[in-house]
N, C-alpha and C positions, 0 to 999 in steps of 0.2 A: 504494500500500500504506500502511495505518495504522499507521505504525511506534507508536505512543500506546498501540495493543492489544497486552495481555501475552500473546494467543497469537499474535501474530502475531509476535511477539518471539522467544518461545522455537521456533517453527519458523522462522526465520530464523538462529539462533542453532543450531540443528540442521542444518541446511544449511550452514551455515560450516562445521558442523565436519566434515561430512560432504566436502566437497570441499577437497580439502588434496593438496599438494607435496610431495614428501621428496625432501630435500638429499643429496647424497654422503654427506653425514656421517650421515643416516638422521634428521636433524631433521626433523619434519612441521610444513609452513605451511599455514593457511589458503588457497585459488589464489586468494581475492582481498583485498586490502590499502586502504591510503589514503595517497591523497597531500599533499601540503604546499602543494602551488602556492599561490600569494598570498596564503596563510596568514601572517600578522605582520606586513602590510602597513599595514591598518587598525588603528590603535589600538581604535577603538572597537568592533570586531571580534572582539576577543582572547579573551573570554568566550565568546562563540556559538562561538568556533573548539575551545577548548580542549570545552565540552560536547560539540560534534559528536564531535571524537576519539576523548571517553570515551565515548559512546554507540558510537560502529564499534568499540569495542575490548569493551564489554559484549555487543555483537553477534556478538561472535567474528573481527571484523576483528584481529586481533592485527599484524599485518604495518604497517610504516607508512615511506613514503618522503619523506624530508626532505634538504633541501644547503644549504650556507653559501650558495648563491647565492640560494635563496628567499631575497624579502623582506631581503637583506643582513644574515641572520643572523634575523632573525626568525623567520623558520618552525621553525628549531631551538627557541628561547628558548618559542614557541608549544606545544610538542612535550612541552618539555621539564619547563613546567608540567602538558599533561594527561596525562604518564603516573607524575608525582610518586608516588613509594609504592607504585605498581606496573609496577615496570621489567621485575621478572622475567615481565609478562605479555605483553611486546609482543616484538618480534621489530626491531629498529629499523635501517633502512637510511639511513645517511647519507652524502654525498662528499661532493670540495670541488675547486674547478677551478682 
């Protein structure tokens, strides 16, 4: 799929939002998210990671699973710059072991 194409985008982005979870508390998720794995590993990385993000999140991935064990804190600090200024858009799962 060419994600590059703006209709392939906004039907992409309508399917996100089309298939969604609701929590006890009746909050609705997205059913699919993103994850962190070896996210903040690579320095050189950290751009192309942070874009991805905000591209799953302009996509309606709102959902995003990060842990102080990625990356030994990395993946958080990764995270934590691509949802800068739009916290209230993402839905963020994090633990710690």
């Amino acid at each position: 799929m060419d994600l590059n194409n703006e209709k392939k985008q906004r039907e992409t982005k309508n399917t996100m939002e089309k298939r969604v979870v609701t929590l006890p508390d009746g909050t609705t998720l997205p059913s699919i998210g993103q994850g962190t794995w070896y996210m903040g590993e690579n320095p050189r990385m950290k751009e192309k990671e942070i874009k991805a993000l905000q591209f799953g999140i302009e996509l309606g991935m709102k959902v995003i699973d990060t842990a102080e064990m990625y990356a030994n804190g990395g993946s958080e600090c990764v995270v934590g710059e691509a949802i800068n200024g739009r916290r209230e858009d993402v839905f963020l799962w994090t633990s710690s072991y």
